[in-house]
NUDO-741831 format. One line per 8 residues: number of its first residue (from 0); their letters; for each residue z, x, y of C-alpha. Coordinates in Angstrom, 3 decimals, always signed. Layout:
% NUDO-741831
NUM> a> Z/X/Y | ...
//
This chain:
% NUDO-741831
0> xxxxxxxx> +73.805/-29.480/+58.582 | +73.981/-28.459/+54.784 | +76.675/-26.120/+54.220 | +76.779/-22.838/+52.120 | +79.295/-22.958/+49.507 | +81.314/-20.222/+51.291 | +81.594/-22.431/+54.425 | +82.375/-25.608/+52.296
8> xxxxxxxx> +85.964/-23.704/+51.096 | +86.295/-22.464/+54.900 | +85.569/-25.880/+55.889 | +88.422/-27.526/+53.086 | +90.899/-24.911/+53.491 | +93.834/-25.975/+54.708 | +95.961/-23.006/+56.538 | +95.023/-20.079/+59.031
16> xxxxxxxx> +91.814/-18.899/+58.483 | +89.681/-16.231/+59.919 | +85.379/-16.556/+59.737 | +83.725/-13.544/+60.379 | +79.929/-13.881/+59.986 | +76.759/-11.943/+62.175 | +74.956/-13.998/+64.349 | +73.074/-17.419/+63.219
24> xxxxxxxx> +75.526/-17.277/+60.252 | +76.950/-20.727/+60.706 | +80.116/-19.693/+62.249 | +80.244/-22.150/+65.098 | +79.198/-24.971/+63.094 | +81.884/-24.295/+60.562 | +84.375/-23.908/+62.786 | +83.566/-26.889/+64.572
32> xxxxxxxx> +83.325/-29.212/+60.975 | +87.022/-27.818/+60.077 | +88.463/-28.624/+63.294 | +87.058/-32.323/+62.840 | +88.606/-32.268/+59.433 | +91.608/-31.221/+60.566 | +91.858/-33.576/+63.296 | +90.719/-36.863/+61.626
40> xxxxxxxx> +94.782/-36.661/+60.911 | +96.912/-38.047/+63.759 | +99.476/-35.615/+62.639 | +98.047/-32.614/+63.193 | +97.153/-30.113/+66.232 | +95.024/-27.244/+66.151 | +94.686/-24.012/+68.031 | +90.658/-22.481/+68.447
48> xxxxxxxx> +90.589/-19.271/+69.336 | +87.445/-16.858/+70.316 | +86.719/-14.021/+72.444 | +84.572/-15.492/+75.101 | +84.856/-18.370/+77.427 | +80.664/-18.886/+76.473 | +82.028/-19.045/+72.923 | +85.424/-21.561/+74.171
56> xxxxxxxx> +82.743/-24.011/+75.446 | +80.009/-23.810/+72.928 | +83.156/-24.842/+70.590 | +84.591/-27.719/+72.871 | +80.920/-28.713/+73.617 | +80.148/-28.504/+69.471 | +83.426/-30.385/+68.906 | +83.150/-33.387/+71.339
64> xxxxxxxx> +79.456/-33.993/+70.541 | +80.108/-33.672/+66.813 | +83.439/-36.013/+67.575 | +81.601/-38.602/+69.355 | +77.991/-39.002/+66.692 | +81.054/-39.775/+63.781 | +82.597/-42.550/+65.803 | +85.726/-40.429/+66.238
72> xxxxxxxx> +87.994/-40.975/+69.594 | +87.533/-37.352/+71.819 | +90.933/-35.394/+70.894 | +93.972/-35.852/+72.945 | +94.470/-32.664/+74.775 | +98.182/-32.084/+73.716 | +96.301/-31.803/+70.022 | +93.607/-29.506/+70.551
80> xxxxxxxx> +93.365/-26.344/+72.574 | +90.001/-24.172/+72.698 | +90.149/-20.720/+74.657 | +89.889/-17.048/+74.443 | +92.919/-14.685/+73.245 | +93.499/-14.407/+76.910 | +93.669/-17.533/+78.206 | +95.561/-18.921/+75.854
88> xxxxxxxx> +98.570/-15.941/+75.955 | +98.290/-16.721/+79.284 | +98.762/-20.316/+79.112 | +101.371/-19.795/+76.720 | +102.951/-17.626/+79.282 | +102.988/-19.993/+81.962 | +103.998/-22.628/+79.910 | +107.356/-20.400/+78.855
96> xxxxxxxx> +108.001/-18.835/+82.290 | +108.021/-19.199/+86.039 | +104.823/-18.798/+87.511 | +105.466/-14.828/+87.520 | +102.222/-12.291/+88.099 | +100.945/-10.888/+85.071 | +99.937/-7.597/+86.350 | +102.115/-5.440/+88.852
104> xx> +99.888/-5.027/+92.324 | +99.768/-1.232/+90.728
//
């Protein structure tokens, strides 16, 4: 895929970074060429965030195909975590806590 120059900074940015596009913008495939990036470094971890578990997957889907056609070793899971704000507070919960309920029966 050919890049927009906008998406080649997003891509090359190192840091947090927030893409907000409209639909068929690019966003996924972006997202999913930084992560590589990022990753091709032992070193590093990353954290992909969205609001959907249809976006979560297309992501992880994106990201292990895209992983795989470059010759690249799939991600070791302790690096890499894909989810929606929710699932990952939650995760983050349950990683910090005892396995407490989230919600009162109320």
């Amino acid at each position: 895929m050919r890049f927009t120059e906008p998406q080649v900074r997003a891509i090359g940015h190192d840091g947090n970074l927030l893409i907000v596009a409209g639909p068929g913008a690019g966003k996924t495939s972006t997202t999913v060429a930084k992560a590589q990036r990022i990753l091709e470094d032992p070193r590093r971890s990353l954290v992909m965030v969205t609001f959907s578990k249809e976006g979560a997957e297309e992501m992880r889907s994106r990201l292990s195909k895209s992983q795989k056609e470059s010759g690249q070793p799939a991600v070791a899971t302790h690096r890499l975590m894909i989810g929606t704000f929710h699932s990952i507070a939650i995760k983050h919960l349950f990683d910090h806590k005892s396995r407490e309920k989230v919600l009162s029966p109320g």
